[in-house]
VEXDREN-2710 file (C-alpha; in Angstrom, 1 decimal):
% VEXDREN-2710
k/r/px/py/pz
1/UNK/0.0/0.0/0.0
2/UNK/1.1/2.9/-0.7
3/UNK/2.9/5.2/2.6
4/UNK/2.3/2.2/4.4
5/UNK/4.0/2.4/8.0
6/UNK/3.4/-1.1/9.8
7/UNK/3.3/0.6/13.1
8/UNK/2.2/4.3/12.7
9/UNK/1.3/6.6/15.5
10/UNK/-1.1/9.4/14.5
11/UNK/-1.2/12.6/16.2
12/UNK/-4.2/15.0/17.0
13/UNK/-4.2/18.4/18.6
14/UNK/-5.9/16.6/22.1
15/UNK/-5.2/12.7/21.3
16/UNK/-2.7/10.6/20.0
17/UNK/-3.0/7.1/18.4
18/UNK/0.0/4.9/19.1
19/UNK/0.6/1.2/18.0
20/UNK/-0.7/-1.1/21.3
21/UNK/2.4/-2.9/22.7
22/UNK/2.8/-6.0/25.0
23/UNK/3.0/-4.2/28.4
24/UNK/-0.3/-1.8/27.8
25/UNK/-2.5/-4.1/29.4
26/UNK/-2.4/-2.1/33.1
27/UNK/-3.1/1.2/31.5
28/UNK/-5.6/-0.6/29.2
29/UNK/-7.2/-1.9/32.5
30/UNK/-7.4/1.0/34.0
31/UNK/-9.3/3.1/31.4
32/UNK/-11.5/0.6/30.8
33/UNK/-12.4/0.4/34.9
34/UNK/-13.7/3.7/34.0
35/UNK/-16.8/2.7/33.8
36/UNK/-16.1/-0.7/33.8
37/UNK/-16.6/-1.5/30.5
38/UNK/-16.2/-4.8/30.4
39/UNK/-19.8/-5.5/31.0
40/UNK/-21.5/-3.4/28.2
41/UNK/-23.5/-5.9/26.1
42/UNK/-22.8/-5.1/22.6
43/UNK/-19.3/-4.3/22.5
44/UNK/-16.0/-6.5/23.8
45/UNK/-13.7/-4.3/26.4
46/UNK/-11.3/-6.4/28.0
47/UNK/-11.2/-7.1/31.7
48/UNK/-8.9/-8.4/34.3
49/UNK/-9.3/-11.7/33.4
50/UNK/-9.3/-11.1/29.5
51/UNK/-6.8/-8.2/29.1
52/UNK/-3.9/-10.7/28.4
53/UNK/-5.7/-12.6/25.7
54/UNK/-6.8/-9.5/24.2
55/UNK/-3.5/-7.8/23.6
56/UNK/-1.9/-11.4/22.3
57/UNK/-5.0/-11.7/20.1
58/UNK/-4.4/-8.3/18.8
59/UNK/-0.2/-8.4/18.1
60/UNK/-0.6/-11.9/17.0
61/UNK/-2.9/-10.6/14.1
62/UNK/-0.9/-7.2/13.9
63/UNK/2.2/-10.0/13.0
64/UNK/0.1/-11.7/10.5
65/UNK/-1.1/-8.4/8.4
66/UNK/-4.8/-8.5/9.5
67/UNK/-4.8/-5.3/11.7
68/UNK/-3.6/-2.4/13.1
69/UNK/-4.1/-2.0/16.9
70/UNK/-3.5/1.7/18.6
71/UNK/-4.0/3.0/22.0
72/UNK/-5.6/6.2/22.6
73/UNK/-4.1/8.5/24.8
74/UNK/-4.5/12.0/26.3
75/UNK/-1.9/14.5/24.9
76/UNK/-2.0/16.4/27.5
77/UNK/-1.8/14.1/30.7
78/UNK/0.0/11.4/28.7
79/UNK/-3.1/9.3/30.3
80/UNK/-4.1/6.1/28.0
81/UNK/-7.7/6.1/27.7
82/UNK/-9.0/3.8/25.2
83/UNK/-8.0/2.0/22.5
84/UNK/-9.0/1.3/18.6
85/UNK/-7.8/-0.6/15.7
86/UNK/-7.8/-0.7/11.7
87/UNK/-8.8/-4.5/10.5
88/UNK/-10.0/-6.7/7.9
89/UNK/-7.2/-5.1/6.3
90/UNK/-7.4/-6.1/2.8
91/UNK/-4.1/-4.2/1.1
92/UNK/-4.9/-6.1/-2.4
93/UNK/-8.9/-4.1/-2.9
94/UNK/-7.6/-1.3/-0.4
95/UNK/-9.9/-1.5/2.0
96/UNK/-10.4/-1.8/5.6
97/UNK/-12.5/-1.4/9.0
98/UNK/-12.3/1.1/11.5
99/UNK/-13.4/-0.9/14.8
100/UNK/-12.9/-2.3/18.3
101/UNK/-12.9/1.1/19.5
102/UNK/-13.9/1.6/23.4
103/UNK/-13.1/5.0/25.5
104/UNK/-13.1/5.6/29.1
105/UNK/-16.8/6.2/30.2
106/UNK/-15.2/10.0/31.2
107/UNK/-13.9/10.7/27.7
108/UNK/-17.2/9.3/26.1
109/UNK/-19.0/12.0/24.8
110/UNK/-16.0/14.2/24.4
111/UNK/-14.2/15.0/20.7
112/UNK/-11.4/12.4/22.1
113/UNK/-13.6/9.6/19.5
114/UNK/-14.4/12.3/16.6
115/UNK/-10.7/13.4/16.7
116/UNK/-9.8/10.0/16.4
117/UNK/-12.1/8.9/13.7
118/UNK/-10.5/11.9/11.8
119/UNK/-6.6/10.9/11.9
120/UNK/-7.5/7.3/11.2
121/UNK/-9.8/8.3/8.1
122/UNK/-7.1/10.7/7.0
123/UNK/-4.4/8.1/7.5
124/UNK/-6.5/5.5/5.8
125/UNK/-7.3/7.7/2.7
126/UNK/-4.2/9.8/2.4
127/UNK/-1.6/7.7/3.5
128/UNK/-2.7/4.2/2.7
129/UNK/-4.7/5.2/-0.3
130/UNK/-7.8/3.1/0.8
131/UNK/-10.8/3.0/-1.5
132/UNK/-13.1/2.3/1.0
133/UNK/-13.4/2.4/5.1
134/UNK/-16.2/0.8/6.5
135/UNK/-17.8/0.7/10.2
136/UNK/-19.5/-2.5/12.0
137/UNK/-21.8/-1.9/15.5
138/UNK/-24.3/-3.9/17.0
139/UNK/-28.0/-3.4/16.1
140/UNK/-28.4/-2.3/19.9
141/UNK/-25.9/0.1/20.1
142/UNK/-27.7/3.4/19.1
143/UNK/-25.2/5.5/20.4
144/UNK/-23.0/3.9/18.3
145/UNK/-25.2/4.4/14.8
146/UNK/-25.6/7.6/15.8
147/UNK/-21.7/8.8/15.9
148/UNK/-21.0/7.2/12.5
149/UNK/-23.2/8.5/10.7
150/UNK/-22.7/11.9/12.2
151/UNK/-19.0/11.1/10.8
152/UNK/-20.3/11.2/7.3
153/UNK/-20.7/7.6/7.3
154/UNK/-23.6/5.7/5.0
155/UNK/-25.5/2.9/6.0
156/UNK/-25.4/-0.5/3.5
157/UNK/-27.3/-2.5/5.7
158/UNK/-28.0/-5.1/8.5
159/UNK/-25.9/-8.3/8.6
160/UNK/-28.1/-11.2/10.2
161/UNK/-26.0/-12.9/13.0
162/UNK/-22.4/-11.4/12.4
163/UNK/-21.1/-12.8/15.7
164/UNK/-21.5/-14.3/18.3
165/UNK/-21.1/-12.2/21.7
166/UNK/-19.3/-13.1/24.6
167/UNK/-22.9/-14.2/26.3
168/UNK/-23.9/-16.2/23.6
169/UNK/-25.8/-14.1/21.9
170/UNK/-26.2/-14.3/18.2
171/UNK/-25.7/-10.7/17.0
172/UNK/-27.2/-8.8/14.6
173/UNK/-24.8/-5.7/13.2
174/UNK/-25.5/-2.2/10.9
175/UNK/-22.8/-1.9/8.3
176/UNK/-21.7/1.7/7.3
177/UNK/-19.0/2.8/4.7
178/UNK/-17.2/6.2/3.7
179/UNK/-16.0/5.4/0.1
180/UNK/-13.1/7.6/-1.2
181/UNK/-15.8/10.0/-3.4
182/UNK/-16.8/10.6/-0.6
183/UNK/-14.2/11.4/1.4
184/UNK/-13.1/14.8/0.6
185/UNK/-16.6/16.0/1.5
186/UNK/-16.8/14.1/4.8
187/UNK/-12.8/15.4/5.8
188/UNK/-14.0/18.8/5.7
189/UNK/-17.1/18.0/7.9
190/UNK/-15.1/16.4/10.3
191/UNK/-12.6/19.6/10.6
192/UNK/-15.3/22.0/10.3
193/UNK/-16.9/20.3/13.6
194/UNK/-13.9/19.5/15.5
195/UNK/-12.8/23.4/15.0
196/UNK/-16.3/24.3/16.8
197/UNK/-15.6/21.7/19.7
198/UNK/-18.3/19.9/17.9
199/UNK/-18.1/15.8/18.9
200/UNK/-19.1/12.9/17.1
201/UNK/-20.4/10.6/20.0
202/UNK/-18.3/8.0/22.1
END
């Protein structure tokens, strides 16, 4: 791909994406006790007991090519408070997924996510030339639907029993996409909002 960097770090004016590395997993734990994450329904945020299998999970597949795993930190404070990752990386029809994104329940609601979505759109576009970025959330997270598609995003549609959640349940998921027409349009959206402290959800 072109301007590919394997492990890129992509800086904001308030946040800063860095590539996840081995020894994250206290700071991981802590932002995700924030609220403690873990047991939301319709999205996976690692706990005590899953925070070493999710950061193997996620450098094991970073090794392989599949995806890009970042942590998301506070500029300011140096504070970790999330995290986020590129996937379903498919370098040969230059596409990808923006997902597996969960903030600290104190930066929800804050431009930490819309910033975020911006650099990683950016990076995705302009850097990695991708023709197309899509989004994947669950059918009950309306928060969720909401943010993307305040990014610009467009729906395609609902994918019947995409996964299967951590409880068993057979989920249903809304796919969105920004394709790279579109992109141009939906970059100066995002700066115009994030200029006027606008956000973008959590």
């Amino acid at each position: 791909m072109p301007g590919m960097d394997i492990y890129p770090t992509l800086t904001g004016s308030h946040i800063r994406l860095r590539p996840l590395q081995a020894d994250d997993g206290p700071a991981l734990l802590q932002a995700a006790s924030d609220g403690e994450l873990w047991q939301l329904k319709f999205t996976v945020v690692p706990s005590q007991a899953t925070m070493a299998a999710y950061i193997a999970t996620a450098l094991e597949a970073r090794a392989a090519g599949m995806v890009i795993p970042f942590v998301t930190e506070d500029i300011s404070s140096g504070k970790v408070i999330g995290s986020t990752r590129y996937w379903k990386v498919d370098a040969r029809n230059r596409q990808l997924e923006i997902g597996h994104t969960w903030l600290a329940a104190s930066w929800q609601r804050t431009r930490a996510n819309s910033e975020a979505k911006y650099l990683m759109l950016r990076h995705a576009f302009d850097t990695l030339g991708m023709i197309r970025v899509q989004f994947t959330t669950d059918e009950l997270n309306t928060r969720s639907q909401a943010a993307i598609l305040r990014l610009g995003a467009r729906l395609e549609g609902l994918i019947r029993y995409e996964r299967i959640m951590p409880d068993g349940r057979k989920r249903n998921s809304l796919r969105y996409s920004i394709i790279e027409d579109e992109w141009p349009e939906v970059c100066a959206g995002l700066l115009a909002r994030l200029a006027q402290g606008e956000i973008a959800g959590a």
